[in-house]
C-alpha positions in Angstrom: -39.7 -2.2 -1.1 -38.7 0.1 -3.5 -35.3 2.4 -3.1 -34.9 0.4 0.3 -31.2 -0.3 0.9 -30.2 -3.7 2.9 -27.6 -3.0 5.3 -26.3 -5.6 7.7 -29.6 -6.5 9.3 -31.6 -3.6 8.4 -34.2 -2.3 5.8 -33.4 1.1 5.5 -34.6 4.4 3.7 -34.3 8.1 3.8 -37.7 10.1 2.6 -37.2 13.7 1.9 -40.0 16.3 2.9 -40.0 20.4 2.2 -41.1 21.2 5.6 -39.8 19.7 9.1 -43.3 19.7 10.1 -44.1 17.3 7.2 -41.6 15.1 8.3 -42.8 15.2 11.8 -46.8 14.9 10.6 -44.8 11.5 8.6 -43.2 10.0 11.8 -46.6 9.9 13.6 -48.5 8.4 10.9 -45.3 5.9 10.6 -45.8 5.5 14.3 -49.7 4.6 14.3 -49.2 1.9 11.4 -46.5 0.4 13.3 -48.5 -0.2 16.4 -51.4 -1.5 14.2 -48.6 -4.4 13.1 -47.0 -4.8 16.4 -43.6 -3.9 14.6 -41.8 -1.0 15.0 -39.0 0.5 13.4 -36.1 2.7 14.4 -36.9 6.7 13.3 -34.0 9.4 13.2 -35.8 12.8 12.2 -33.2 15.3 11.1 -34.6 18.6 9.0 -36.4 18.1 6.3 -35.4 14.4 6.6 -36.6 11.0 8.1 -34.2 7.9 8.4 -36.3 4.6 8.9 -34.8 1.3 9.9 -36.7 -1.9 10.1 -35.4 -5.1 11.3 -36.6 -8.2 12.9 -34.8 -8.0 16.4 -36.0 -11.6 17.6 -35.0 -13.1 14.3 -32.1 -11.5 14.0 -32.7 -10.7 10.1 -35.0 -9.2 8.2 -38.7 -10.9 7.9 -41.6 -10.6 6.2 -42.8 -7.8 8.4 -40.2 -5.7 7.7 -41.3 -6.0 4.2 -44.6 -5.4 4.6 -44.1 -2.6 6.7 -42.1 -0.7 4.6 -44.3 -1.2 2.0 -46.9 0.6 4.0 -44.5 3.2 4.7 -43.7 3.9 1.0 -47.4 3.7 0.2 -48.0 6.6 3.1 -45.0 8.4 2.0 -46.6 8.7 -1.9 -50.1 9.9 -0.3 -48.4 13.2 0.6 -48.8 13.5 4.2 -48.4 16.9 4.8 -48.4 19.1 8.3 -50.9 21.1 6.5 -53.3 18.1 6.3 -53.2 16.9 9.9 
């Protein structure tokens, strides 16, 4: 859960990327572990920038699955998914 802020309710981070494309080739990996938990997060993609948000909206707070999930996003983050790779 590194660099993740707590906001009200929320888990969130910003991940930088060089490319839109990379940030876009990000968002769908984000998107396939998400529906492998059953737990998914709020995505704003701006350029070159990805804004995730991760709550628990039937507990009302933050859970353990947020946590885990944005571990799993930090860990796909530091593999380098690039457009380039896809």
């Amino acid at each position: 859960m590194k660099n993740w802020e707590t906001i009200d309710k929320y888990l969130i981070k910003s991940f930088s990327f060089k490319k839109y494309l990379d940030g876009i080739s990000f968002v769908d990996e984000v998107a396939l572990i998400s529906e492998k938990n059953n737990h998914h997060p709020e995505i704003e993609i701006l350029w070159c920038k990805v804004i995730i948000k991760l709550t628990s909206h039937d507990a009302g707070k933050i859970t353990e699955r947020d946590i885990k999930l944005s571990n799993d996003i930090d860990k796909l983050f530091n593999q380098g998914i690039t457009s380039e790779r896809k």
